[in-house]
C-alpha positions as CSV (number, residue, x, y, z in Angstrom):
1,X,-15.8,-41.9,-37.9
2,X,-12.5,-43.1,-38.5
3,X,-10.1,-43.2,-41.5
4,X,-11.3,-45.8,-44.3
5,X,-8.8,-48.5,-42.7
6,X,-10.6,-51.1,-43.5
7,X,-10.1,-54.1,-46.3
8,X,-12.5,-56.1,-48.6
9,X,-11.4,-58.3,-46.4
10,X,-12.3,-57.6,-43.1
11,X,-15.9,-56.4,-45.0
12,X,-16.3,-59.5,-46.5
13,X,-16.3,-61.0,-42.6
14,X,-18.5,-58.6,-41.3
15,X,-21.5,-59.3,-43.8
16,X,-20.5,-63.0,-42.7
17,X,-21.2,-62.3,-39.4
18,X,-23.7,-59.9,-39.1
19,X,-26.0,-61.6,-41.9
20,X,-27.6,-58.2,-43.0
21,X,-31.2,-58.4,-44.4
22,X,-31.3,-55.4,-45.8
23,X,-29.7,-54.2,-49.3
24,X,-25.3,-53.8,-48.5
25,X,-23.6,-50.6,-49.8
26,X,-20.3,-51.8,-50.8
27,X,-18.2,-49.0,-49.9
28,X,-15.4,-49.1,-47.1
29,X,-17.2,-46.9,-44.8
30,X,-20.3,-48.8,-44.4
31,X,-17.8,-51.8,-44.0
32,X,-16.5,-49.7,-41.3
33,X,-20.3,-49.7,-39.4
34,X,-20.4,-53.6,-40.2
35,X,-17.0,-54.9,-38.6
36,X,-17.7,-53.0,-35.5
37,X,-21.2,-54.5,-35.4
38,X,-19.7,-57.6,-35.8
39,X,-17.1,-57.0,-33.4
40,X,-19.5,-56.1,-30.6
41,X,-21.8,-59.4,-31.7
42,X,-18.7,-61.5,-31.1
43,X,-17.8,-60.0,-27.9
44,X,-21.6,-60.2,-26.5
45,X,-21.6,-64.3,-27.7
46,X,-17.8,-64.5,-25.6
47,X,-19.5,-66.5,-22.2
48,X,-16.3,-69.1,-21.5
49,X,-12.9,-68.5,-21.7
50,X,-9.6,-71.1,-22.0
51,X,-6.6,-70.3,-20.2
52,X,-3.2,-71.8,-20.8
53,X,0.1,-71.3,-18.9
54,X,2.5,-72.5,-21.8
55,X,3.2,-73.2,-25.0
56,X,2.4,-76.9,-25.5
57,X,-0.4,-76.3,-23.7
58,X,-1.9,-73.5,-25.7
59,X,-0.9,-76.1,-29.1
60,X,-2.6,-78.9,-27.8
61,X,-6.3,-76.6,-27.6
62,X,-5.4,-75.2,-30.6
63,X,-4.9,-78.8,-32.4
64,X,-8.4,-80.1,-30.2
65,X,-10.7,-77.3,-30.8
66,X,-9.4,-75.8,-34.1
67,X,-8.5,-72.5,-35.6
68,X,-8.5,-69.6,-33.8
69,X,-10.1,-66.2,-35.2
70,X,-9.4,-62.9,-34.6
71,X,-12.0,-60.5,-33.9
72,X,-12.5,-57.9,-36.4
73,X,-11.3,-54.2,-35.3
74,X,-11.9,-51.2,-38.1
75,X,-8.2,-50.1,-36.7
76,X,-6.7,-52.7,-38.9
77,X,-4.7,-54.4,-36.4
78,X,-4.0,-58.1,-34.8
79,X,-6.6,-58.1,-32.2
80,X,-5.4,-59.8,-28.7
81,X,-8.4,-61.7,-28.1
82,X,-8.6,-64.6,-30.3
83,X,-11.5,-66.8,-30.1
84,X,-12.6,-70.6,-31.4
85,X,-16.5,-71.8,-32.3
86,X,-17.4,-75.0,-30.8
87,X,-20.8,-76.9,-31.9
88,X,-22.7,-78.8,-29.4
89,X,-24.6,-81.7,-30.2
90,X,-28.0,-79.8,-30.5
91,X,-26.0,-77.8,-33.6
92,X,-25.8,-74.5,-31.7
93,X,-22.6,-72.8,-31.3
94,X,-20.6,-71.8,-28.5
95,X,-18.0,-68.9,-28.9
96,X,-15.1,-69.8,-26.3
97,X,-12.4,-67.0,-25.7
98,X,-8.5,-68.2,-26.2
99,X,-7.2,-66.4,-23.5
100,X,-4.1,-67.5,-24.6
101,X,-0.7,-67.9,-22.0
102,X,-0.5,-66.5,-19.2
103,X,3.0,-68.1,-18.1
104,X,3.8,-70.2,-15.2
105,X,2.5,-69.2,-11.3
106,X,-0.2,-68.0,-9.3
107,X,0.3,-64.7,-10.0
108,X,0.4,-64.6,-13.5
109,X,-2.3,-66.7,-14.1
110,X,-4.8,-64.2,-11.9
111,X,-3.6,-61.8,-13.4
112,X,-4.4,-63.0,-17.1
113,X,-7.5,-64.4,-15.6
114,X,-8.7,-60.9,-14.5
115,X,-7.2,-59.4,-17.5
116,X,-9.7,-61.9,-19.8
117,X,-12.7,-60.6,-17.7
118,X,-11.5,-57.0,-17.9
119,X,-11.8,-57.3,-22.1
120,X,-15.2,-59.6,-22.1
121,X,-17.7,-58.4,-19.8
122,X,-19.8,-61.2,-20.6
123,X,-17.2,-64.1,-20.0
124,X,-18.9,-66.0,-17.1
125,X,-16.4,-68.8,-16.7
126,X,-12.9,-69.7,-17.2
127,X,-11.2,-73.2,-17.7
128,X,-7.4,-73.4,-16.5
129,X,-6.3,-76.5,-19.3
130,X,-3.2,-77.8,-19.1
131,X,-0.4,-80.5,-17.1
132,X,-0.1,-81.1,-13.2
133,X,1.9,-83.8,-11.4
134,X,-0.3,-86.6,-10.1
135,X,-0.7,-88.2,-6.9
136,X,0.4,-92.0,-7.2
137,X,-1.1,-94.7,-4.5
138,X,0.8,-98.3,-5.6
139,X,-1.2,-100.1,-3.2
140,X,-5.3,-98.7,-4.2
141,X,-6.2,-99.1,-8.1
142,X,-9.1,-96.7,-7.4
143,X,-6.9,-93.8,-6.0
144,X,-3.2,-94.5,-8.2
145,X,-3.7,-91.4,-10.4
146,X,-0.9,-92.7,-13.2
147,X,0.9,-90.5,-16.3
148,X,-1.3,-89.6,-18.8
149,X,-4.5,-89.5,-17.2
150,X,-7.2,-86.8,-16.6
151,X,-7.7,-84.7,-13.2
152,X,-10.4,-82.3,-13.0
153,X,-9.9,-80.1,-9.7
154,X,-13.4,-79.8,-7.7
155,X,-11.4,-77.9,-4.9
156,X,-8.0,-76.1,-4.9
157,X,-5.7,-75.5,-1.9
158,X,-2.6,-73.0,-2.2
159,X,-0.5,-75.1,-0.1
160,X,2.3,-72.3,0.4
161,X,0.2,-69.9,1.6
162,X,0.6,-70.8,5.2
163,X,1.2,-69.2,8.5
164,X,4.7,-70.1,10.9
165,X,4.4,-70.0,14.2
166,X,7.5,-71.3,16.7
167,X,7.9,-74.3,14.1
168,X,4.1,-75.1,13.6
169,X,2.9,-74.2,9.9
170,X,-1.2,-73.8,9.4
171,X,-2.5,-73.8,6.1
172,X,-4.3,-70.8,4.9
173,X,-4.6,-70.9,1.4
174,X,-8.0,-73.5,1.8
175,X,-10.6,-70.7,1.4
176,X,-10.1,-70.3,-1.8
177,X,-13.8,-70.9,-3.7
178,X,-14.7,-74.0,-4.8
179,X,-15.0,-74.9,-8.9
180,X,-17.9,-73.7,-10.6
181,X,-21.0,-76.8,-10.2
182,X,-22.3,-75.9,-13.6
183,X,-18.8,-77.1,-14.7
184,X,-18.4,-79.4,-12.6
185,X,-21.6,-81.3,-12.9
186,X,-21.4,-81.6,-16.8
187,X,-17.5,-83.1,-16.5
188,X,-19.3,-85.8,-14.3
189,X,-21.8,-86.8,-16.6
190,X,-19.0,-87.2,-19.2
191,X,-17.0,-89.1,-16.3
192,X,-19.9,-91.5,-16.2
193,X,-18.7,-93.2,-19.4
194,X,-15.8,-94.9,-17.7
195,X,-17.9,-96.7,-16.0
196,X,-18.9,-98.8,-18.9
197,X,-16.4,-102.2,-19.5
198,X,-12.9,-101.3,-21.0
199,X,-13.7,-102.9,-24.1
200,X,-16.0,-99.9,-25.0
201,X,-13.6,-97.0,-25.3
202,X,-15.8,-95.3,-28.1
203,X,-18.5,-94.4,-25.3
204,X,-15.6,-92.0,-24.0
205,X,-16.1,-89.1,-26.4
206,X,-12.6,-87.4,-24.9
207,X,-10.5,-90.4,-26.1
208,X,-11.4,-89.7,-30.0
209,X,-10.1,-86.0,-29.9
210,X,-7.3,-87.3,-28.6
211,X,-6.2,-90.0,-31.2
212,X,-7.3,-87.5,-33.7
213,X,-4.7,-84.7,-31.9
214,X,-1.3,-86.6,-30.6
215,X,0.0,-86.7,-34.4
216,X,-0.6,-83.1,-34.8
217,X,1.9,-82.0,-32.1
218,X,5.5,-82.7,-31.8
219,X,6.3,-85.3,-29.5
220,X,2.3,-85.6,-28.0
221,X,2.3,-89.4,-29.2
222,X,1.1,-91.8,-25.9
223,X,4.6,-92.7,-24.2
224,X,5.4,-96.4,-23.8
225,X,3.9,-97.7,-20.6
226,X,7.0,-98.9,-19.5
227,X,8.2,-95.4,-19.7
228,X,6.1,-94.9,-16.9
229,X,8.4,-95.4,-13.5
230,X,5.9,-97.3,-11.3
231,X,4.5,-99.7,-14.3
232,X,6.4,-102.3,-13.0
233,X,5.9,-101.3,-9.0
234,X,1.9,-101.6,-9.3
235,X,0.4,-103.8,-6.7
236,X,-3.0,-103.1,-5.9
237,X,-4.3,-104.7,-2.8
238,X,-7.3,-102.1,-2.4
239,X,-9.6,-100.9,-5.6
240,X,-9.0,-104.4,-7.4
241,X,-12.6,-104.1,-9.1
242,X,-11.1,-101.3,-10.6
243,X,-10.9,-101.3,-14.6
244,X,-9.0,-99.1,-17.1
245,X,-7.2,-99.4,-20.4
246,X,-3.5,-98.9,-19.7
247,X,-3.8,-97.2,-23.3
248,X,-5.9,-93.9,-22.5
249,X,-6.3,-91.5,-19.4
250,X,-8.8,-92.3,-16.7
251,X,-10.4,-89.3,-15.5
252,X,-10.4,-88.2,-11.5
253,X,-11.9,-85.9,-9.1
254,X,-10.7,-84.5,-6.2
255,X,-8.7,-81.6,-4.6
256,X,-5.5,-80.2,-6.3
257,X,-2.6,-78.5,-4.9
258,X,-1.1,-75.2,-6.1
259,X,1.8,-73.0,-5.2
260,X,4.6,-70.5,-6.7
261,X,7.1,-73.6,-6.1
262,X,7.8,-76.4,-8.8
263,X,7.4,-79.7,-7.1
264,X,9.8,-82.4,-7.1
265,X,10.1,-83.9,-3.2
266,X,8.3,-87.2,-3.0
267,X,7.7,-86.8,0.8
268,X,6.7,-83.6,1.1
269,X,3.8,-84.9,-1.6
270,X,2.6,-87.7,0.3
271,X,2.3,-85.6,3.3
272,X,0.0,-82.7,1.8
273,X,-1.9,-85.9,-0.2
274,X,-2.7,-86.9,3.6
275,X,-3.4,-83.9,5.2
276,X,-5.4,-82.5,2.3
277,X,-6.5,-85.7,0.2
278,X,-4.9,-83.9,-2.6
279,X,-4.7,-85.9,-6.3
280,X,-2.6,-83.4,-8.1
281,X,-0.1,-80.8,-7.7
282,X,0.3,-77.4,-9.9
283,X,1.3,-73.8,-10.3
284,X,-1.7,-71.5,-11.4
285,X,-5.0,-72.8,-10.4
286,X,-4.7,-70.7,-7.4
287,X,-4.6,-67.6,-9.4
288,X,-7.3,-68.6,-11.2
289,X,-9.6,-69.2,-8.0
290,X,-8.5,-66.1,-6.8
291,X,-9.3,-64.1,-9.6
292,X,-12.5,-65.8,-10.1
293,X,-13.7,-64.7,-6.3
294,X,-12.9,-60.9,-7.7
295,X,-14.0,-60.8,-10.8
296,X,-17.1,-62.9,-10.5
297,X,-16.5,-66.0,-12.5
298,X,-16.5,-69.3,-12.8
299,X,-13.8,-71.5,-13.0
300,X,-12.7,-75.0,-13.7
301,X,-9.5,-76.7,-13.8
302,X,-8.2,-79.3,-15.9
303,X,-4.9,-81.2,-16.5
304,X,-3.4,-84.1,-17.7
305,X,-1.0,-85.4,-15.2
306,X,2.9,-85.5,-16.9
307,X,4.5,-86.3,-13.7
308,X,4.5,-87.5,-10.2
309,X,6.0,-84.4,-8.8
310,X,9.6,-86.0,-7.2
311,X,13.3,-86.0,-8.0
312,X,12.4,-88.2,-11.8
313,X,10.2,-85.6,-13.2
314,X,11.2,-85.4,-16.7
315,X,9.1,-83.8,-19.5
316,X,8.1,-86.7,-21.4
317,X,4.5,-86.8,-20.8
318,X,4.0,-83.2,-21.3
319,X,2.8,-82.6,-24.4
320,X,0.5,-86.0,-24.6
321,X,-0.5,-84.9,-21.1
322,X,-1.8,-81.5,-22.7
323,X,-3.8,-83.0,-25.3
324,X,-5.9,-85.2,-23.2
325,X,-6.6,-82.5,-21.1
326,X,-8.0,-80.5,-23.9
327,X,-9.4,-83.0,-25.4
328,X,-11.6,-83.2,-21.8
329,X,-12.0,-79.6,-21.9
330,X,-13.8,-80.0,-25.3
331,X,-16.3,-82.5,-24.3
332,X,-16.8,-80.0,-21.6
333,X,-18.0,-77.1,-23.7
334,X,-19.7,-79.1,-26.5
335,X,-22.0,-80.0,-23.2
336,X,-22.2,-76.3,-22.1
């Protein structure tokens, strides 16, 4: 048994936790016994984890899903792992993993990724929220993924993992396994609510959390639409049934494309969007994918789209970008 390192404190949150039924011995050693029960409790209820790659990003969960904890540790220190308690409808309580920042790339993000399954055994998925660039189509309502809205990632491609041969370039980075369908099926039941008319925004439970979140973040307030470049340049000739408030994100599906390289070349976009059909273009969900075929989890990938991945890119939409994806991410795990 360790020294008696441990305060009132941490005892008082233990007995919170663990919800003894038995008569409680208030001295420091048997709070000792008590945080490392609760400690292990926590750690057995850890099933999803949230991965960020930034800062704005990891603010944005933090303002949508509330105040992180800290596990309790009888060594008296900061523990890494943080972790947030989400209710679902049916009033049970899910215990979601902060996994905290992993920094931009492929690498680093796998690396966190693994590093989050390493420390909770029981974590059995992992969402990557955050920002992409988005695939714009001026001409097809139905496909023109615009700034501000929602993609969720039901395939990834690493689009410079590729092989030269005498000037030919084959893609090999499109085995990477698919996103998790547990995941994936529950963000399409909450997609389904966009299909009601435009003039019923309360049926989308994702746009709440975010008008309840922009005014807690520095600069995460909705940008002007007319500080959106193609505003003016829409001229759909394709998709016209196709309805959405020009005041909150419309969610999309499809395949997003990641790499080590930040993307700002307008052509080279449009030619992976048509060989690949890709909607959205990043810089760790690869890593994530990766890791996930290693380590054995699932994984999902949402991100508000901040930019449209050529020569304008400016930062904007970032931070109102972040909160609508983690306002999506929410409605996710209150479903789980």
């Amino acid at each position: 048994m360790p020294g008696h390192n441990v305060t009132e404190k941490d005892f008082t949150t233990a007995r919170e936790i663990t919800e003894p039924t038995g008569p409680i011995v208030s001295d420091l050693q048997t709070a000792e016994v008590l945080v490392e029960d609760a400690r292990d409790q926590i750690y057995s209820r850890l099933r999803v984890a949230v991965l960020n790659a930034v800062t704005h990003e990891y603010a944005a969960v933090l303002a949508v899903f509330g105040e992180e904890q800290s596990i309790p540790s009888r060594e008296h220190v900061l523990s890494p792992i943080t972790y947030v308690t989400i209710r679902r409808p049916d009033g049970r309580i899910n215990y979601i993993v902060l996994a905290g920042i992993s920094g931009q790339g492929i690498a680093q993000a796998a690396a966190m990724a693994s590093l989050i399954k390493y420390k909770c055994r029981h974590v059995t998925k992992i969402i990557l929220v955050g920002i992409a660039a988005g695939q714009p189509n001026l001409s097809d309502g139905e496909r023109d993924v615009r700034l501000g809205d929602i993609v969720v990632g039901n395939n990834i491609i690493q689009y410079d993992h590729v092989k030269r041969t005498d000037g030919k370039i084959d893609l090999r980075g499109d085995k990477l396994p698919t996103a998790d369908s547990d995941l994936i099926n529950l963000a399409n039941r909450l997609r389904a609510s966009q299909e009601f008319a435009e003039n019923a925004d309360r049926l989308k439970p994702w746009q709440r959390y975010i008008d309840e979140n922009v005014l807690k973040i520095r600069k995460a307030a909705r940008p002007k639409a007319e500080q959106d470049k193609n505003y003016p340049q829409r001229n759909y000739t394709v998709g016209t049934e196709y309805e959405r408030s020009d005041n909150y994100p419309y969610v999309h599906f499809g395949t997003i494309g990641s790499a080590g390289t930040l993307l700002k070349d307008s052509k080279y976009r449009d030619n992976l969007n048509l060989k690949y059909k890709t909607i959205a273009y990043e810089m760790e969900g690869a890593g994530v994918a990766i890791a996930s075929a290693t380590n054995g989890f699932g994984y999902l990938i949402v991100r508000g789209i901040c930019d449209y991945a050529d020569s304008d890119k400016n930062d904007q939409w970032q931070t109102y970008a972040s909160v609508c994806a983690a306002s999506f991410a929410r409605c996710i795990l209150e479903a789980l």
